[in-house]
DRENPA-3360 file (N, C-alpha, C; in nm, 2 decimals, always signed):
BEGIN
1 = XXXXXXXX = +10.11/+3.30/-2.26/+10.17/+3.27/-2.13/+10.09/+3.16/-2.07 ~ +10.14/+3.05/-2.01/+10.12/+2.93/-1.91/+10.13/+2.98/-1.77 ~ +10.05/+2.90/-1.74/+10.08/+2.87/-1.61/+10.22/+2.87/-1.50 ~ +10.27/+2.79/-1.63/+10.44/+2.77/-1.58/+10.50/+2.87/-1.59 ~ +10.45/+2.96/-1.65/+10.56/+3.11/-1.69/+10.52/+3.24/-1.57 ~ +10.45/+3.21/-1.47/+10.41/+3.27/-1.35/+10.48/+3.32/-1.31 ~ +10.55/+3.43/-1.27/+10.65/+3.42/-1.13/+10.69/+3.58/-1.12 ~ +10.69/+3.61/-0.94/+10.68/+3.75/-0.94/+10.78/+3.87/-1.00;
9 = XXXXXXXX = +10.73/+3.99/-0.99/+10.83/+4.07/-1.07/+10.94/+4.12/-0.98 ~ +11.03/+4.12/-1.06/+11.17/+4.13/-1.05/+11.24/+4.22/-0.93 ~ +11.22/+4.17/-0.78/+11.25/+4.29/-0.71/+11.14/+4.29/-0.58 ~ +11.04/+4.20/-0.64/+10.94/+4.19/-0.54/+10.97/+4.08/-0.40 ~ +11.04/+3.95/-0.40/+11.14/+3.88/-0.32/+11.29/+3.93/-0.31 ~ +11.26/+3.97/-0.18/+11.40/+4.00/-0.17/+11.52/+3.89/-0.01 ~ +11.62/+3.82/-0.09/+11.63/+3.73/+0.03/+11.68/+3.79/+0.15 ~ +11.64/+3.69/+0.25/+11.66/+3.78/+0.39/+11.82/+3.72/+0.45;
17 = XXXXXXXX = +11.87/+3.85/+0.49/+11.98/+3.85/+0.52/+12.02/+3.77/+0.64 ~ +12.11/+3.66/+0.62/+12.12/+3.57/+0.74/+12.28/+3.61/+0.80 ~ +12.23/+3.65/+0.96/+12.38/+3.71/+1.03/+12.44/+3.60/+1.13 ~ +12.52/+3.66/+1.13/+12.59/+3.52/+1.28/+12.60/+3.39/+1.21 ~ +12.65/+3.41/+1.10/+12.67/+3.25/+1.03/+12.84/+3.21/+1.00 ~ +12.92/+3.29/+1.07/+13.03/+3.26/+1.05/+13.10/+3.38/+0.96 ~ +13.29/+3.41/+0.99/+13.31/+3.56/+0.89/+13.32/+3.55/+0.75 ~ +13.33/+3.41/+0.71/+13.33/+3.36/+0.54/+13.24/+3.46/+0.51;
25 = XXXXXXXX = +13.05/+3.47/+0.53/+12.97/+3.57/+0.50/+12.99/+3.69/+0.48 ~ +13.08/+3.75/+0.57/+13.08/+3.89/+0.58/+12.96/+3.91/+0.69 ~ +12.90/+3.86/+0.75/+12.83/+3.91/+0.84/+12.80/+3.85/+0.97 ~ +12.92/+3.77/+1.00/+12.94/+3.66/+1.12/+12.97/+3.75/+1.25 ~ +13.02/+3.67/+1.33/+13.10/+3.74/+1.46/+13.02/+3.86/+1.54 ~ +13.02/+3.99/+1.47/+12.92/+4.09/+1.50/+12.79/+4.08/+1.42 ~ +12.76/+4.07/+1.39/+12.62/+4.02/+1.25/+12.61/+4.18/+1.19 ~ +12.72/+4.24/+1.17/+12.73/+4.34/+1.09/+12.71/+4.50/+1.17;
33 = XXXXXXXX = +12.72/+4.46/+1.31/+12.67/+4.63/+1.39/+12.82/+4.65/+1.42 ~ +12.93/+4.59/+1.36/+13.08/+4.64/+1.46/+13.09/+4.58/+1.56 ~ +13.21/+4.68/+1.63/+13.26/+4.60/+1.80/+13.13/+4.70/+1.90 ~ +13.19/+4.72/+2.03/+13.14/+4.74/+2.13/+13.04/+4.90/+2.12 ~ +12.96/+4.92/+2.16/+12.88/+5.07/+2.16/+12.73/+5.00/+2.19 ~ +12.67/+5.19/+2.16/+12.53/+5.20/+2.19/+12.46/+5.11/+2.07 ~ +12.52/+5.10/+1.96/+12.44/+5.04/+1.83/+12.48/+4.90/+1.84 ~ +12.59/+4.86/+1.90/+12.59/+4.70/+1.84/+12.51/+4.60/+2.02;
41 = XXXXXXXX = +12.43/+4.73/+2.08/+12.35/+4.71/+2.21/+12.18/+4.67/+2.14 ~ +12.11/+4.60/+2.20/+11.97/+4.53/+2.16/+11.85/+4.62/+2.21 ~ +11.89/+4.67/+2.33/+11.77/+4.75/+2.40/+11.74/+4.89/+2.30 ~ +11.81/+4.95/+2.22/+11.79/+5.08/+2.17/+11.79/+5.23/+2.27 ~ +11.70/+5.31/+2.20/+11.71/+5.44/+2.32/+11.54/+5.44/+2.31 ~ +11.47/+5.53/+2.45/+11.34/+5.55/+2.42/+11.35/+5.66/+2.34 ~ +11.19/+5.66/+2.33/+11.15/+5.80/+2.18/+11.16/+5.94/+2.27 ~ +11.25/+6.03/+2.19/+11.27/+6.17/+2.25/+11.43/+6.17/+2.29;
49 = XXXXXXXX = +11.49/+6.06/+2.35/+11.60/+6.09/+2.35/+11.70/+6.13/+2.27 ~ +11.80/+6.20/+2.32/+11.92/+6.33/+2.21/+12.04/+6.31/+2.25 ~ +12.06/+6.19/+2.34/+12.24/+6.14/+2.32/+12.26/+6.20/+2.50 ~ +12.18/+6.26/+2.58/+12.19/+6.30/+2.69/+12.19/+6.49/+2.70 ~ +12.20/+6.53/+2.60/+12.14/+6.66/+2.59/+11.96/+6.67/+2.65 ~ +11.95/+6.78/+2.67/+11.84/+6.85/+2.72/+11.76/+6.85/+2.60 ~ +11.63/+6.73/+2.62/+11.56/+6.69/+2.47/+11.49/+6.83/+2.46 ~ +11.42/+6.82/+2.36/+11.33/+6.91/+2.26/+11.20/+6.95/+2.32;
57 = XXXXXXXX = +11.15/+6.84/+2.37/+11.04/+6.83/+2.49/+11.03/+6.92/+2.62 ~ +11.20/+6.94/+2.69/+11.15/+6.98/+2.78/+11.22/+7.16/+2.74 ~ +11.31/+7.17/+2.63/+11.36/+7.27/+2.60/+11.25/+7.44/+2.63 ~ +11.18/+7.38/+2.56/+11.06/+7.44/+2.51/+10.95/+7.49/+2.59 ~ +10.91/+7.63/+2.64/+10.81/+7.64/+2.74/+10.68/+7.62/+2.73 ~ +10.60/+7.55/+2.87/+10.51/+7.55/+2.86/+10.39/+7.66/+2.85 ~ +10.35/+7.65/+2.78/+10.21/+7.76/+2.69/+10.07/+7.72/+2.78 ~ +10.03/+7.84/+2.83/+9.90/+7.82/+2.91/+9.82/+7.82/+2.77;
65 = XXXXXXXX = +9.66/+7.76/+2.81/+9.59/+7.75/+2.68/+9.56/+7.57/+2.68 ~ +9.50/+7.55/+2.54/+9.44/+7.42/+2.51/+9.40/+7.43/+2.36 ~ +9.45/+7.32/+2.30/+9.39/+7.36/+2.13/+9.26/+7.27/+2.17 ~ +9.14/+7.33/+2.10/+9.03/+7.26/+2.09/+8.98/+7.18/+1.98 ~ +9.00/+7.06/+2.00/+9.01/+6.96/+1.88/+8.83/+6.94/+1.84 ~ +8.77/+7.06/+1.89/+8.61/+7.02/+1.81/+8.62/+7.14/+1.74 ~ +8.69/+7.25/+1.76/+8.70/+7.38/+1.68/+8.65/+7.38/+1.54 ~ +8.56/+7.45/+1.46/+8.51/+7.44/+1.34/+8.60/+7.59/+1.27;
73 = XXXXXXXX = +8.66/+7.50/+1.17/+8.71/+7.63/+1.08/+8.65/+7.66/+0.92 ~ +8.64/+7.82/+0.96/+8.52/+7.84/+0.81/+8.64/+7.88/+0.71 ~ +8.59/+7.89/+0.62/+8.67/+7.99/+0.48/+8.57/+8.09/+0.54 ~ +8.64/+8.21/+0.58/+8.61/+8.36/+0.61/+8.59/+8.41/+0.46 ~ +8.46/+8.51/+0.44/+8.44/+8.59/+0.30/+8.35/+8.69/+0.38 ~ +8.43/+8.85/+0.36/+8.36/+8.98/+0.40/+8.30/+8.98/+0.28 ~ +8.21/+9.12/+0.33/+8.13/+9.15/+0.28/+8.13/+9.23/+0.16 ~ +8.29/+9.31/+0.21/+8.33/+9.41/+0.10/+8.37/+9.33/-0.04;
81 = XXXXXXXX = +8.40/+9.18/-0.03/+8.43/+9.11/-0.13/+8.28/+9.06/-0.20 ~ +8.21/+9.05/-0.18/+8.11/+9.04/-0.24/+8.01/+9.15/-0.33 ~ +8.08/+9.27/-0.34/+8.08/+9.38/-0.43/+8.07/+9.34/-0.54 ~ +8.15/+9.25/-0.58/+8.21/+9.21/-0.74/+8.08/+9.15/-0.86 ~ +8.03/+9.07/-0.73/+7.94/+9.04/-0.81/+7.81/+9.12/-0.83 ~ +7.69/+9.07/-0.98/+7.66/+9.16/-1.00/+7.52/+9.18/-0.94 ~ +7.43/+9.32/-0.96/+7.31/+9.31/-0.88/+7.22/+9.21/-0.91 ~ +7.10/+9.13/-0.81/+7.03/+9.05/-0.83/+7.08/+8.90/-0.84;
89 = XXXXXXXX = +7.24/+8.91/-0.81/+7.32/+8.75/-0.85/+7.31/+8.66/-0.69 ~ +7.27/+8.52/-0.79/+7.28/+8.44/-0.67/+7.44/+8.36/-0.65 ~ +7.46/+8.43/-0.51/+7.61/+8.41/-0.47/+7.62/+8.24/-0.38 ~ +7.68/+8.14/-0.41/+7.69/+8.03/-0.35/+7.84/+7.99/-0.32 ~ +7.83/+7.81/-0.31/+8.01/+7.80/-0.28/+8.04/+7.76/-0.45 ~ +7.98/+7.72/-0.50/+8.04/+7.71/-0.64/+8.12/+7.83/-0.69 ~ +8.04/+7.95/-0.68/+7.99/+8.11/-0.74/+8.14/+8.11/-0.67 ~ +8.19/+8.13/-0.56/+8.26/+8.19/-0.41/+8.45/+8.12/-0.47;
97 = XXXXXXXX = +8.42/+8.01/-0.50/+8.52/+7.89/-0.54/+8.56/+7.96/-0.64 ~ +8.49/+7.94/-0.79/+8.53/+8.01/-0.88/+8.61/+8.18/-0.86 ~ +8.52/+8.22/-0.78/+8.57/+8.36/-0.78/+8.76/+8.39/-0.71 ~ +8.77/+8.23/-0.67/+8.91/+8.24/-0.57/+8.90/+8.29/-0.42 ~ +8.75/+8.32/-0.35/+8.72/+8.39/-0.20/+8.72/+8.24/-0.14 ~ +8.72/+8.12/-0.20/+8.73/+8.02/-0.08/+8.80/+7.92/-0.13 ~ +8.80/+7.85/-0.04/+8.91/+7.68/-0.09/+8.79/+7.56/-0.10 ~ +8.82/+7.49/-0.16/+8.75/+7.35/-0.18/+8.70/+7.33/-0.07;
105 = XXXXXXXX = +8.61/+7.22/-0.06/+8.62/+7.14/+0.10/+8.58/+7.19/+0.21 ~ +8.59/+7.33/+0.23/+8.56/+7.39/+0.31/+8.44/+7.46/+0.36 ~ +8.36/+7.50/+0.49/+8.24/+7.53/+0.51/+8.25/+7.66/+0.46 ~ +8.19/+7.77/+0.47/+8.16/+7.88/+0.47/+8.09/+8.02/+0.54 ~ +8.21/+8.13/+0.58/+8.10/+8.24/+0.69/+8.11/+8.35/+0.66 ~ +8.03/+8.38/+0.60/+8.03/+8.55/+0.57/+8.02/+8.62/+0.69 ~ +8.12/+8.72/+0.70/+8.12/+8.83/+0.77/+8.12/+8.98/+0.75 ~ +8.08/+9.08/+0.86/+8.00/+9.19/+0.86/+8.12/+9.30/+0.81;
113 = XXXXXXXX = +8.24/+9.29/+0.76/+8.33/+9.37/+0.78/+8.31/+9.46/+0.60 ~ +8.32/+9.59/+0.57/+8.26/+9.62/+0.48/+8.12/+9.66/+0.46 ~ +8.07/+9.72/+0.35/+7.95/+9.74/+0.32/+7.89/+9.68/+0.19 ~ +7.79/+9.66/+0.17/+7.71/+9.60/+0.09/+7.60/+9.65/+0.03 ~ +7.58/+9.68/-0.11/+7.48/+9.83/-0.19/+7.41/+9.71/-0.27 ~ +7.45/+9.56/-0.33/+7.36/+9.54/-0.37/+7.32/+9.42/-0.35 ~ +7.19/+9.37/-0.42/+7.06/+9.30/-0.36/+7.12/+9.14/-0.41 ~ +7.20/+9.10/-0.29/+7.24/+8.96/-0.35/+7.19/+8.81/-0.25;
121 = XXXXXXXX = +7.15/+8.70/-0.30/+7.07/+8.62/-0.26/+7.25/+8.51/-0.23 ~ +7.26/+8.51/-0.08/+7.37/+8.45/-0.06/+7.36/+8.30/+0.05 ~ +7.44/+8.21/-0.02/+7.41/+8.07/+0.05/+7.56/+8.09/+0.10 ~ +7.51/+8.00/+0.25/+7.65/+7.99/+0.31/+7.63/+7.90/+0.46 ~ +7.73/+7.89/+0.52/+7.70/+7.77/+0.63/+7.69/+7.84/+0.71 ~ +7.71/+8.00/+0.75/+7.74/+8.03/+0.88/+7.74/+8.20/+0.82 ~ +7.61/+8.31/+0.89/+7.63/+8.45/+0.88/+7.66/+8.49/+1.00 ~ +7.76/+8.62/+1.01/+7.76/+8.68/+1.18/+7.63/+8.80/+1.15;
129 = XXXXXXXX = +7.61/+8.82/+1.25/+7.45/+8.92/+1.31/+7.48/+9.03/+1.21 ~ +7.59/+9.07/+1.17/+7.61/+9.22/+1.12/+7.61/+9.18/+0.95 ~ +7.65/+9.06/+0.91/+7.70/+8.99/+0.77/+7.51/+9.00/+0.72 ~ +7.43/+8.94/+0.83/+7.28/+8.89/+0.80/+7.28/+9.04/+0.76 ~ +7.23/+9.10/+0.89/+7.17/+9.26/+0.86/+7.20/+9.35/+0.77 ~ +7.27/+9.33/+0.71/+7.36/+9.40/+0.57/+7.29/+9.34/+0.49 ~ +7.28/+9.25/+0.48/+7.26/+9.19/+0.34/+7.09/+9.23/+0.32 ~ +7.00/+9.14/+0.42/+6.87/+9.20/+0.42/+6.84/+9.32/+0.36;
137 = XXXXXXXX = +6.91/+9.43/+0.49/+6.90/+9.56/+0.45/+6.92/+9.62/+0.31 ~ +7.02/+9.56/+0.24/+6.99/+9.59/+0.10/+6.93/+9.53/-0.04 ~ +6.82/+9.50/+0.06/+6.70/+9.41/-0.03/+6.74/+9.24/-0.07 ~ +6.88/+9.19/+0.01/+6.90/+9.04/-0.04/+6.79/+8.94/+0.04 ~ +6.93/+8.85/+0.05/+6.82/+8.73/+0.12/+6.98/+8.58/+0.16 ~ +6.94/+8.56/+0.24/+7.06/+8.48/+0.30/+6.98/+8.33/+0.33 ~ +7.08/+8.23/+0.32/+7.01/+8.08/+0.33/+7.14/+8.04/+0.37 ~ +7.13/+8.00/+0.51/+7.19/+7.90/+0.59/+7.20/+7.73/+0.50;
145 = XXXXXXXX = +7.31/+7.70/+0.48/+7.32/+7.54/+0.42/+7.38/+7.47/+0.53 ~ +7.32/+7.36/+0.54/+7.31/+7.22/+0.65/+7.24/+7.27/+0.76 ~ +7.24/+7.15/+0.89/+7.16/+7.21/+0.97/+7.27/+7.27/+1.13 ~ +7.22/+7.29/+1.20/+7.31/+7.39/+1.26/+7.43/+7.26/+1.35 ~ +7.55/+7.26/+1.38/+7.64/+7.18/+1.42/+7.63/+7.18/+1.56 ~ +7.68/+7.08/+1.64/+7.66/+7.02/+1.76/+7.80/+7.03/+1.77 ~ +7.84/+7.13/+1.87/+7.99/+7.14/+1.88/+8.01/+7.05/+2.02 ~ +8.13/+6.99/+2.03/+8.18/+6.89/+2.14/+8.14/+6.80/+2.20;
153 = XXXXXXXX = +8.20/+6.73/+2.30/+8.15/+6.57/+2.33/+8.01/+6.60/+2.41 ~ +7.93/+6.67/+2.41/+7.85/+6.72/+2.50/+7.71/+6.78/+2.39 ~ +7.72/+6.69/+2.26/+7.61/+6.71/+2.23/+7.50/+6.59/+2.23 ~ +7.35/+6.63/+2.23/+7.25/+6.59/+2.30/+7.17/+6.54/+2.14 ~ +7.12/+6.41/+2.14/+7.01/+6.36/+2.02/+6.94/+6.33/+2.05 ~ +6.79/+6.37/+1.99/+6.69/+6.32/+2.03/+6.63/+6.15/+2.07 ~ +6.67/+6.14/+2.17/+6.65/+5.98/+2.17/+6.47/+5.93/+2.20 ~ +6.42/+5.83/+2.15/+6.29/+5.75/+2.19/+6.36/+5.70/+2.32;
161 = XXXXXXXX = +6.23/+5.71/+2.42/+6.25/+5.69/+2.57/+6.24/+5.54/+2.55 ~ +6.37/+5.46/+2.60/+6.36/+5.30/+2.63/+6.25/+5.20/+2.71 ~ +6.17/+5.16/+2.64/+6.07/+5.06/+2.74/+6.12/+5.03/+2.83 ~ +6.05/+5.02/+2.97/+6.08/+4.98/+3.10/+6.03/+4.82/+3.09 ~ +6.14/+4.79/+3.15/+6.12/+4.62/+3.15/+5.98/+4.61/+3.23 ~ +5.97/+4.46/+3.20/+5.85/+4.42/+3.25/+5.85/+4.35/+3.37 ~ +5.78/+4.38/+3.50/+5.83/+4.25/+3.58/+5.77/+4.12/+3.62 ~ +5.86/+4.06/+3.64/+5.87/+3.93/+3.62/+5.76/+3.85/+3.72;
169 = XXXXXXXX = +5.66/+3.75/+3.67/+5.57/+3.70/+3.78/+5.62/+3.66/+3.91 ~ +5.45/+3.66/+4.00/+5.53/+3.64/+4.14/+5.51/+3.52/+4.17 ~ +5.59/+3.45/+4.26/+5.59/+3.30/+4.19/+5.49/+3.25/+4.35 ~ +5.43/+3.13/+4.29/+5.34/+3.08/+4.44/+5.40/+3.10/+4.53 ~ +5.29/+3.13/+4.67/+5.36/+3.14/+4.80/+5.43/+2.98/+4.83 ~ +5.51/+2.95/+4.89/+5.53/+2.82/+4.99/+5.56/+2.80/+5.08 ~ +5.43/+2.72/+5.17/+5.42/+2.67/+5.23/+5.51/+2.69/+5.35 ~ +5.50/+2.72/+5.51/+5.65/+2.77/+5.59/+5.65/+2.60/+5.63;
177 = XXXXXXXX = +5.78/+2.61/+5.64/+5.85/+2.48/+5.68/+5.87/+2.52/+5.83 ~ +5.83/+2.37/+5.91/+5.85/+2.33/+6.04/+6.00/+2.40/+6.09 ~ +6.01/+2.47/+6.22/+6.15/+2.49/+6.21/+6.18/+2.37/+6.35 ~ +6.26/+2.32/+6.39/+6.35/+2.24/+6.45/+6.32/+2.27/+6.63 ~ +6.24/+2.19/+6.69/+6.22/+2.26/+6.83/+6.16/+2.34/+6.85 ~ +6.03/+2.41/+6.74/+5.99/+2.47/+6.75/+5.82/+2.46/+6.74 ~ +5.73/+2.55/+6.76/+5.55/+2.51/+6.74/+5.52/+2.49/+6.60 ~ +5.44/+2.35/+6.58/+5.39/+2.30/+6.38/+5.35/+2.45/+6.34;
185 = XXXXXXXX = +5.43/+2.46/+6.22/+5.35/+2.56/+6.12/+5.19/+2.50/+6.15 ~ +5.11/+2.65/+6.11/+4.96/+2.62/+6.11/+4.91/+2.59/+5.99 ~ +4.83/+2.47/+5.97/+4.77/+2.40/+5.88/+4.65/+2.46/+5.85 ~ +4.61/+2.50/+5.73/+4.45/+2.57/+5.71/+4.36/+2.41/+5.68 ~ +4.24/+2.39/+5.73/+4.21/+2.25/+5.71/+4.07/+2.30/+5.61 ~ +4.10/+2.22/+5.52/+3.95/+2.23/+5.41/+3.82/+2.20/+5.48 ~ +3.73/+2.34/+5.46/+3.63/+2.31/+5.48/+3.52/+2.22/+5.41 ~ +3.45/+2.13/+5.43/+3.38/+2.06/+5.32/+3.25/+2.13/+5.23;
193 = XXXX = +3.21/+2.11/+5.13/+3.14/+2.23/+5.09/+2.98/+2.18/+5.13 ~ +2.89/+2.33/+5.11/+2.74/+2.31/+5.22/+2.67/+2.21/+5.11 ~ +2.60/+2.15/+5.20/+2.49/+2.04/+5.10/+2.40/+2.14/+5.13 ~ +2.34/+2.07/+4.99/+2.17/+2.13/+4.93/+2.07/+2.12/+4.97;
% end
C-alpha cells in the first residue's frame, strides 16, 4: 500500500444533505418537513412537553423526604451466613465473593442478625455493635478495612495553620506641609555638636 491508496473506510463520509435547492432534488420548497404544522415550525417544543396533556412531571405526587446523594451502600452479610465457613477460617471479601454473600466492587457490613458458634477472624469495612460482640464472644477477631469515611459536604481535614502575612514597613514620617493662611509648620533647628 502507497500513500496514494489512503482513503477512509467506506461509510465513514457521509454527504450532507442540501435542502431548499429547488423540487428537481426532492428536497426543495419545504426542505423535506411537508406543508404547514408543529414540525415544518423551527422553534420546537420545550423538554417535558406531551402535546398539551397534563405532563408526567406534574401527574405524579409530590413525596415528602430527600434522597441523600452522600448515602454509603454496603453489601449486607449476617451473621447466620457465616456458619458455612469453617472453624478457625479467615473470612475476607475475596473468601465472601467467592462464596456468592457479596457483589464485586462493593464495601462491606456484617451484621448482628443470627448466631455465631465459631471462632472466625473477619475483615470487613463496617461491623454493627451486636455483629462485633458475637464474633469476639466466640473467640474471633474482626479488622475494620480502610479508614473510617467522612460522610457529606461537612467533612473536616486536618489542615497546617496558614502563615500570617508579614507587615509591611512603616514608611518615613513627612514632613507637615504649610497649609494656606495658616501658622509655618514648626521647624526643628540643628543643634551644633559640644566642642572638646
Amino acid at each position: 500500500m502507497q500513500l496514494h491508496d489512503l482513503k477512509p473506510a467506506a461509510g465513514a463520509h457521509r454527504k450532507a444533505k442540501r435542502v431548499g435547492r429547488g423540487t428537481g432534488s426532492g428536497h426543495g420548497k419545504t426542505s423535506g418537513r411537508g406543508q404547514k404544522g408543529q414540525n415544518a415550525r423551527s422553534e420546537g417544543f420545550r423538554l417535558g412537553f406531551e402535546g398539551g396533556q397534563m405532563p408526567f412531571s406534574q401527574r405524579i405526587p409530590k413525596l415528602p423526604g430527600f434522597k441523600n446523594p452522600f448515602k454509603k451502600i454496603y453489601s449486607v452479610v449476617n451473621l447466620s451466613k457465616l456458619s458455612r465457613f469453617p472453624d478457625g477460617a479467615k473470612v475476607d471479601a475475596e473468601t465472601l465473593l467467592e462464596a456468592g454473600l457479596v457483589h464485586a466492587g462493593e464495601d462491606i457490613k456484617i451484621l448482628g442478625t443470627g448466631g455465631l458458634k465459631r471462632k472466625l477472624t473477619v475483615e470487613a469495612h463496617a461491623f454493627s455493635t451486636s455483629a462485633r460482640a458475637a464474633i469476639e464472644k466466640a473467640g474471633g477477631s474482626v479488622k475494620v478495612l480502610g479508614e473510617p469515611r467522612k460522610i457529606g459536604p461537612r467533612r473536616t481535614a486536618a489542615k497546617a495553620p496558614r502563615p500570617l502575612p508579614e507587615a509591611a514597613p512603616v514608611a518615613a514620617a513627612k514632613p507637615a506641609r504649610e497649609k494656606k493662611g495658616g501658622p509655618p509648620a514648626a521647624v526643628e533647628e540643628a543643634t551644633p555638636p559640644a566642642e572638646a
